[in-house]
C-alpha positions as CSV (number, residue, x, y, z in Angstrom):
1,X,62.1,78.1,-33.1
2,X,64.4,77.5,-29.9
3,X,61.9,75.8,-28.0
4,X,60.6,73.7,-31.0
5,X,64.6,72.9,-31.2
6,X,64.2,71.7,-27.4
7,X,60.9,70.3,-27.9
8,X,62.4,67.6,-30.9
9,X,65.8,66.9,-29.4
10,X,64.2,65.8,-26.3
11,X,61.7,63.9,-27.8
12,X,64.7,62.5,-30.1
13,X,67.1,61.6,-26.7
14,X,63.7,59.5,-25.3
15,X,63.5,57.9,-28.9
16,X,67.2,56.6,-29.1
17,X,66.8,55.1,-25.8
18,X,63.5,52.9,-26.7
19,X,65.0,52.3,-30.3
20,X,65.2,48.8,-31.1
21,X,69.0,48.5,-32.5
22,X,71.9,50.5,-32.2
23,X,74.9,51.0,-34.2
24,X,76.9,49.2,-32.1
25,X,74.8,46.1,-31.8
26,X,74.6,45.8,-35.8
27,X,77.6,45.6,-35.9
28,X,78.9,43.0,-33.5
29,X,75.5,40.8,-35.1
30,X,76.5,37.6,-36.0
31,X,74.9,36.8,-39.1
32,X,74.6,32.9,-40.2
33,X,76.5,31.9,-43.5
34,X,73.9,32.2,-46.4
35,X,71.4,34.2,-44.4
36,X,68.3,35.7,-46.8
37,X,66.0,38.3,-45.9
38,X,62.8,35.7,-45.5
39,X,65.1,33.7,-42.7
40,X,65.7,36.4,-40.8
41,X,62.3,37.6,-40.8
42,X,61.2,33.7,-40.0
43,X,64.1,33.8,-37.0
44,X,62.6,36.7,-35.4
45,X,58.6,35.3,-35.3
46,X,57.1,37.0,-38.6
47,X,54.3,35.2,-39.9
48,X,54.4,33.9,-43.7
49,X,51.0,32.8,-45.7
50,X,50.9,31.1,-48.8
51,X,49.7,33.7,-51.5
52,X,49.0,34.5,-55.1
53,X,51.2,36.2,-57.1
54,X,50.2,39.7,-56.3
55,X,49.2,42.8,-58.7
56,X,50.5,45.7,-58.8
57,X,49.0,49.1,-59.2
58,X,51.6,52.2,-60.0
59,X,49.5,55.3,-60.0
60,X,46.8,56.6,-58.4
61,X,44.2,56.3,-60.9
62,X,45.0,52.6,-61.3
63,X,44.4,52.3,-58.0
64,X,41.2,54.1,-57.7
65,X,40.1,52.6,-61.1
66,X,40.9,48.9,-59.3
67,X,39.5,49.7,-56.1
68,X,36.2,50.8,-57.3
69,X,35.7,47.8,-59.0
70,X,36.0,45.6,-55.6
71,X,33.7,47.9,-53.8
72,X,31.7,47.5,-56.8
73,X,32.0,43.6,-56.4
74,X,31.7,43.4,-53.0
75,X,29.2,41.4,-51.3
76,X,29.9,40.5,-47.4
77,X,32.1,43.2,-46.0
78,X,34.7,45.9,-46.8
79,X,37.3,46.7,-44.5
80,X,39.5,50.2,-44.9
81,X,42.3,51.1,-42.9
82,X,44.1,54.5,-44.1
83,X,46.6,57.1,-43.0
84,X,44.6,59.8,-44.7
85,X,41.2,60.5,-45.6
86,X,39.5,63.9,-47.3
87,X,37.2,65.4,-49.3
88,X,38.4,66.2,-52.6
89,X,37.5,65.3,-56.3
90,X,38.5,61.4,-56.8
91,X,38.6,60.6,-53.3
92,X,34.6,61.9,-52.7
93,X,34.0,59.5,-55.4
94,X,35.2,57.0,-53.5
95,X,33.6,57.6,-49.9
96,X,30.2,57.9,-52.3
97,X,30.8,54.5,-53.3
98,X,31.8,53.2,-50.7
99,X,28.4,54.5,-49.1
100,X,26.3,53.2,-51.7
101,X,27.6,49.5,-51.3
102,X,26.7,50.1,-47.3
103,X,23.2,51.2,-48.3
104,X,22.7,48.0,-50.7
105,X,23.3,46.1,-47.3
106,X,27.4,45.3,-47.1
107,X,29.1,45.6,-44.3
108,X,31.6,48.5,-44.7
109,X,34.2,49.9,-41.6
110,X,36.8,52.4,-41.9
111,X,39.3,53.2,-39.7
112,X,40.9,56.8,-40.3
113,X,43.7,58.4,-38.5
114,X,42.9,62.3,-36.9
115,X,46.0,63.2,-38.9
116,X,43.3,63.8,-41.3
117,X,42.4,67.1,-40.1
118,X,45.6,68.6,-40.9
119,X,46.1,67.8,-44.3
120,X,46.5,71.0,-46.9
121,X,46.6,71.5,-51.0
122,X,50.1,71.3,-51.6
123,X,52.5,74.4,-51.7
124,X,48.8,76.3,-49.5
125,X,47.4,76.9,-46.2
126,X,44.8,75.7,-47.7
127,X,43.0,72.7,-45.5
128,X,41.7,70.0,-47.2
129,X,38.2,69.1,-45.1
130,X,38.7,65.2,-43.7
131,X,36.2,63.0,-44.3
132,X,34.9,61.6,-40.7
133,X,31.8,64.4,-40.5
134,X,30.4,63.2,-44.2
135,X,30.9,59.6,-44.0
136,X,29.0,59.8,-40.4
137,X,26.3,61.9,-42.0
138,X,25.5,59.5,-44.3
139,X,25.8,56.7,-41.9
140,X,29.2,54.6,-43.0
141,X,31.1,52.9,-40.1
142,X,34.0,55.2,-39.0
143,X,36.2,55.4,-36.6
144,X,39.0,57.8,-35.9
145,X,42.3,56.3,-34.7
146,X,43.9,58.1,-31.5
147,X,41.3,61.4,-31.7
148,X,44.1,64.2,-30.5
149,X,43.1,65.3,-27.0
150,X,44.7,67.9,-24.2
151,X,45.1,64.9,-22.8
152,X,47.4,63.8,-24.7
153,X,49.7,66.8,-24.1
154,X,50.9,65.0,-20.6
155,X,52.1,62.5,-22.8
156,X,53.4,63.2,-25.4
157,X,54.6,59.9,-27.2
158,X,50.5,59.1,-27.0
159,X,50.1,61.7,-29.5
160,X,52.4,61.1,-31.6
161,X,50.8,57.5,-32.0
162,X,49.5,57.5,-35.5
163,X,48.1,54.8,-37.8
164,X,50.2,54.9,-40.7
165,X,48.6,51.7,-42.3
166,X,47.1,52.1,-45.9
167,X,45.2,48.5,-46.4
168,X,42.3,47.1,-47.6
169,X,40.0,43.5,-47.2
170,X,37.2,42.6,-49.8
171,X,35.1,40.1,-48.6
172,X,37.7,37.6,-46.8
173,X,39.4,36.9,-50.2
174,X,41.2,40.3,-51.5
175,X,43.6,42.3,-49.3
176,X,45.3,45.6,-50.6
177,X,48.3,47.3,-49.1
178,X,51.0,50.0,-49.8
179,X,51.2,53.3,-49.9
180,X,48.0,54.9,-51.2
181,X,45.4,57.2,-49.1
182,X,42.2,58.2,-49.9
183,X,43.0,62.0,-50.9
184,X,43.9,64.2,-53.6
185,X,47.6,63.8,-53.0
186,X,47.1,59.7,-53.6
187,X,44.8,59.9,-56.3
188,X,45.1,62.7,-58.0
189,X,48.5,61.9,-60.5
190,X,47.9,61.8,-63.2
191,X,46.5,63.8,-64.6
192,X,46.8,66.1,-62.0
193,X,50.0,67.0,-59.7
194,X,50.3,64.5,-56.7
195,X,51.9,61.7,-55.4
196,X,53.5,58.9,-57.3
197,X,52.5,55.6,-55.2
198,X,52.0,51.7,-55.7
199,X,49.5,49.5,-54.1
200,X,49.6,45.2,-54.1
201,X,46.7,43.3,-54.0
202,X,46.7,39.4,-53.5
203,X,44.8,36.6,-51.6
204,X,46.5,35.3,-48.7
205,X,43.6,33.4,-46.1
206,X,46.1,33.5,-43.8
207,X,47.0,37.4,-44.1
208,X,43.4,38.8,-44.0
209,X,43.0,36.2,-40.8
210,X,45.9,38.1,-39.7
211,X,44.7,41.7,-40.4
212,X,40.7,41.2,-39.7
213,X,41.8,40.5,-36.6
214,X,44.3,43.3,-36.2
215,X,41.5,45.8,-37.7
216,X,39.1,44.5,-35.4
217,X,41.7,45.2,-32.1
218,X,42.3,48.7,-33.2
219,X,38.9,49.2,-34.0
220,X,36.9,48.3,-30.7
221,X,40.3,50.3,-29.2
222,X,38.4,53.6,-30.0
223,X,34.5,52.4,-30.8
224,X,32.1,52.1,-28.5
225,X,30.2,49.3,-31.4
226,X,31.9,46.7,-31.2
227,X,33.3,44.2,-33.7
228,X,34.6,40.1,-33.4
229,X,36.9,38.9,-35.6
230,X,35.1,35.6,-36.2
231,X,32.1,37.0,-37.7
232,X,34.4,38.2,-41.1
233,X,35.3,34.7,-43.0
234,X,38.5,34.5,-44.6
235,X,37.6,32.5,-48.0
236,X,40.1,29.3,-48.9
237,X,42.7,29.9,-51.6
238,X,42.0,28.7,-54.7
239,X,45.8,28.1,-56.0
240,X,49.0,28.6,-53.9
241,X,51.5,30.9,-56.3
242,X,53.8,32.4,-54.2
243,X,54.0,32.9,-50.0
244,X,54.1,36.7,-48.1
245,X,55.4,37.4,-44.8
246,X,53.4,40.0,-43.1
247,X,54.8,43.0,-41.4
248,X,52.0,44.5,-38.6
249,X,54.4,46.7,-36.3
250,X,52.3,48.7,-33.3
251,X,53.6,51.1,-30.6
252,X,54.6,50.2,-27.3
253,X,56.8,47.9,-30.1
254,X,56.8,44.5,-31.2
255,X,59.7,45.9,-33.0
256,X,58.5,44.3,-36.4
257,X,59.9,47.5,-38.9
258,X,62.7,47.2,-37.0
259,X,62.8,43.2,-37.8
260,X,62.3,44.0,-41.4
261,X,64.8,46.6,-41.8
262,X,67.6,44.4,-40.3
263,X,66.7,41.4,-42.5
264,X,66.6,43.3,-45.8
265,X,70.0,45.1,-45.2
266,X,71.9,43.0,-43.1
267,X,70.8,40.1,-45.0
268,X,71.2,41.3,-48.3
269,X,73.8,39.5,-50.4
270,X,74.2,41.5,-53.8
271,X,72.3,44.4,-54.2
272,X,69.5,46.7,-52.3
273,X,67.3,49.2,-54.0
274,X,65.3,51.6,-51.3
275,X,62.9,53.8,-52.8
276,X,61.6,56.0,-50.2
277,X,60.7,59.4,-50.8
278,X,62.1,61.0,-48.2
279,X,64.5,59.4,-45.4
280,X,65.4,60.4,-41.9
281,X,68.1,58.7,-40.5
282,X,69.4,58.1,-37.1
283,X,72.9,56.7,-36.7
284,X,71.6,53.3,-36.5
285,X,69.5,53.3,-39.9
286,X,72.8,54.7,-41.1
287,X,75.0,51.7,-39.9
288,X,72.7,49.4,-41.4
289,X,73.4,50.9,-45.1
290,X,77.5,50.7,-44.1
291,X,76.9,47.2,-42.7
292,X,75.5,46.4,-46.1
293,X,78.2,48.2,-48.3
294,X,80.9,46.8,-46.4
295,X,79.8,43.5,-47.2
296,X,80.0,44.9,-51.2
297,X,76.2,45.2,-51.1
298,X,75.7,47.5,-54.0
299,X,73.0,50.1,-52.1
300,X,70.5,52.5,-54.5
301,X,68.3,54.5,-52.9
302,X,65.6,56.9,-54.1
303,X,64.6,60.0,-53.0
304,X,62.4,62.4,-53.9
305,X,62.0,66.6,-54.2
306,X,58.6,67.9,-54.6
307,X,57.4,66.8,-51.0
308,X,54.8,69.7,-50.8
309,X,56.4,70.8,-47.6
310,X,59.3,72.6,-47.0
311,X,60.4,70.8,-43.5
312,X,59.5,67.3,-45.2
313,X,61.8,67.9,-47.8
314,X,64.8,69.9,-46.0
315,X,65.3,67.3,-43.4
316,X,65.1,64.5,-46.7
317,X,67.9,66.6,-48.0
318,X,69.9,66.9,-44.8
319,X,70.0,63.0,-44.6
320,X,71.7,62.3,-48.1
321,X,75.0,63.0,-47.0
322,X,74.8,60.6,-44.4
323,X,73.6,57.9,-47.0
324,X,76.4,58.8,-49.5
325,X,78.8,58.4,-46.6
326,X,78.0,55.3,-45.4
327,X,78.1,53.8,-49.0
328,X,75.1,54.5,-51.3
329,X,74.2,55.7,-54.5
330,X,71.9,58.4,-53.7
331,X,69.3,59.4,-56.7
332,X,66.6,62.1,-56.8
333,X,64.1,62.1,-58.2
334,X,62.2,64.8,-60.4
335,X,59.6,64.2,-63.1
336,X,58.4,66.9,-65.5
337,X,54.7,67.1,-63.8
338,X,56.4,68.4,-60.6
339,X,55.0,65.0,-58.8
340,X,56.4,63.7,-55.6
341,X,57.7,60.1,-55.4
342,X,55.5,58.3,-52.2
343,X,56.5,55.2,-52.8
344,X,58.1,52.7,-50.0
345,X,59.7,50.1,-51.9
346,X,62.6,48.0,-51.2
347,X,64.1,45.3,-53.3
348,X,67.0,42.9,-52.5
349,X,69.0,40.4,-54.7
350,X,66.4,40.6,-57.5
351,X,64.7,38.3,-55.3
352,X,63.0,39.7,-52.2
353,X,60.7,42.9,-52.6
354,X,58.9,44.7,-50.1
355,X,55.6,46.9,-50.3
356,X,54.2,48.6,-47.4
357,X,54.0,52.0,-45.3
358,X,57.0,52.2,-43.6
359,X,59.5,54.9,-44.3
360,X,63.6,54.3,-43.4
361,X,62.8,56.6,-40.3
362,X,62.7,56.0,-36.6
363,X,58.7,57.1,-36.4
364,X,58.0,53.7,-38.7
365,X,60.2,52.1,-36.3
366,X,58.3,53.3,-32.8
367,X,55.6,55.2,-32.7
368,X,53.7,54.5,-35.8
369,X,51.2,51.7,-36.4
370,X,52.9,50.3,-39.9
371,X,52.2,47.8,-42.5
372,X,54.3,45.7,-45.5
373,X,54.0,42.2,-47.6
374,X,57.1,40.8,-48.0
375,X,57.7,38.5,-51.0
376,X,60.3,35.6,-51.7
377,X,59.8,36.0,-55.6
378,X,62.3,36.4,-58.5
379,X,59.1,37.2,-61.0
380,X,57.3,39.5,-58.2
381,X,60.8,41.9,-57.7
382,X,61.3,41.7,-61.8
383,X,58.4,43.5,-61.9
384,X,59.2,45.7,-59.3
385,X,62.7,46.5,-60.8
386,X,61.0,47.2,-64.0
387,X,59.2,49.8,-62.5
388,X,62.0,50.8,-60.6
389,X,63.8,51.5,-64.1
390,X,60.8,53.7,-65.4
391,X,61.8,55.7,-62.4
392,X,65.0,56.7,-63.0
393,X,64.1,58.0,-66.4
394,X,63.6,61.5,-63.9
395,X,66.4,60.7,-61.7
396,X,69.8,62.5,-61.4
397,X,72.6,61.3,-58.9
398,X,73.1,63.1,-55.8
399,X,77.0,63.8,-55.6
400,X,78.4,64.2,-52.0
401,X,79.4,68.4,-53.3
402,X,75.5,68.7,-53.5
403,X,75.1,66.9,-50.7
404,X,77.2,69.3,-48.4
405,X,74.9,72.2,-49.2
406,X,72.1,70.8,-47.5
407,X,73.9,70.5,-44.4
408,X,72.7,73.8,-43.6
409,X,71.6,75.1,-39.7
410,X,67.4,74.9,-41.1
411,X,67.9,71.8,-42.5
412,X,69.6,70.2,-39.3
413,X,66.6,71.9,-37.3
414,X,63.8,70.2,-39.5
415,X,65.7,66.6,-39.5
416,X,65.5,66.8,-35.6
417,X,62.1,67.6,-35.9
418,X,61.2,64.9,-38.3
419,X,62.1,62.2,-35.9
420,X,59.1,62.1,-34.1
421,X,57.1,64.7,-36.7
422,X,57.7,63.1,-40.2
């Protein structure tokens, strides 16, 4: 355990000093009067598309029952790009879809990251077999994002490179983003214990130009077959309802989960719910949530128990006193079916909501590749809200005297190790 110890605090020392903001720069920022979330993320170069209004899907079988239907519908080319990917129940019945529409002569690709091959039923060493061996058997597109290597070892921020990314493109007119693999843990509640998770679905030409051609980089990356970007049409857009700023961050950083972290707390006027699971924080994701309660922001965040893992969820609970110190209502969350809240959902001033992969950690800000829509939309965060209420039916608030007893030696260990593990 001592040299895992010295293994994440290095690794955490070389973090800080590539991190994109630091406490003391947040909080000498000079924010312009009336600042909103959308101009900061237009100030620092973050792409916006006009969009429809975009639907929401808040479980995993209204995901899987959604997404089987595009495959179903598709007729030109699927494009899949997932953290995750195994063999279990629901999820084979989506790979066996997915294979059929290939046979019947669409173009299908998936891009699937080797974190795959360590995935485990939950609470079991139990290893859940990925899905790369059986989709290349029966002869789907697939490629494996940053296959793990002794290589890699010299290097060790190389492997530690992961595609966090959950999105999808049917046919140049439907993209799909948020939080939802292709496993048992994604699809499998309810009626089964897993994760509780949202996906967003809308048509944006000018977001699935942006993220063919982002698919296509990362895939001819690690394929020999290549792939052009011009060869998968994005279709026009029918009716303009709404507009979405798109979030595509990649390691060595373009700094873009940073971008979007700054806007929606430093920008945020009235109030900021963060629904995240589990949290991680370094002392500048901290300063952030003080920055915004000393402005009278009033801050909510969301965490979960039932992680699955013991180290996820002890370094989770390690970082809620450091929330509730720098100003926030911290709630947890516990529904009767034991299920464990993977949502990444953040909504500001009823107005600005954001769906997407990126957890309030440092990895989402460095070494992961991560994904999130960001929408300027009073009707599109009412919704969220809504389902943001529904959640705290299982929620209890975290007081800082339960707070203190996590701050325990094991729990300080597995926080260090979740900032370049988790």
């Amino acid at each position: 355990m001592k040299r895992l110890l010295r293994f994440a605090g290095a690794i955490t020392i070389v973090l800080l000093l590539i991190s994109c903001s630091t406490a003391q720069a947040i909080e000498h920022r000079r924010l312009a009067n009336g600042a909103t979330p959308t101009a900061w993320l237009d100030d620092h170069g973050i792409p916006s598309y006009a969009s429809t209004k975009p639907l929401l899907y808040n479980t995993g079988v209204e995901w899987n029952e959604r997404s089987l239907r595009l495959i179903e519908e598709a007729e030109d080319y699927i494009m899949i790009s997932i953290f995750l990917g195994n063999l279990y129940g629901v999820s084979t019945e989506v790979w066996d879809a997915l294979i059929a529409k290939m046979e019947a002569g669409v173009r299908v690709y998936c891009l699937i990251d080797s974190s795959s091959y360590f995935q485990t039923l939950p609470q079991s060493p139990v290893i859940v077999p990925a899905a790369f061996n059986y989709l290349r058997e029966n002869g789907l597109s697939v490629v494996e994002y940053n296959p793990f290597s002794l290589s890699q070892f010299a290097f060790v921020p190389a492997l530690l490179d992961r595609d966090h990314r959950k999105f999808w493109i049917i046919d140049g007119k439907h993209i799909a983003l948020g939080g939802i693999n292709i496993n048992y843990a994604s699809l499998a509640f309810p009626p089964e214990t897993g994760n509780i998770d949202t996906m967003v679905e809308f048509d944006s030409p000018g977001a699935i130009t942006q993220m063919v051609a982002s698919f296509v980089e990362t895939w001819n990356r690690y394929s020999p077959s290549r792939l052009d970007a011009s060869s998968f049409a994005s279709l026009p857009l029918e009716e303009a309802e709404t507009s979405v700023w798109m979030i595509d961050h990649k390691w060595p950083g373009n700094g873009e989960t940073t971008v979007l972290f700054d806007a929606i707390t430093l920008a945020s006027q009235e109030e900021l719910w963060m629904v995240h699971g589990y949290t991680y924080l370094t002392p500048a994701l901290k300063e952030r949530i003080a920055n915004a309660a000393r402005r009278g922001v009033d801050v909510k965040v969301i965490l979960s128990e039932n992680a699955g893992k013991n180290n996820y969820q002890n370094a989770a609970y390690y970082s809620a006193l450091d929330l509730i110190d720098a100003g926030a209502t911290v709630y947890m969350y516990n529904d009767p079916s034991q299920a464990f809240l993977h949502l990444k959902l953040i909504v500001a001033d009823s107005t600005y909501t954001v769906f997407g992969s990126p957890n309030y950690n440092r990895r989402s800000q460095t070494l992961s590749r991560e994904i999130a829509a960001v929408f300027d939309d009073e009707e599109v965060a009412a919704q969220s809200k809504a389902h943001i209420q529904n959640l705290l039916k299982y929620c209890r608030v975290v007081t800082r005297e339960e707070a203190l007893t996590w701050r325990t030696r094991t729990n300080h260990f597995y926080h260090l190790l979740m900032q370049v593990y988790g």
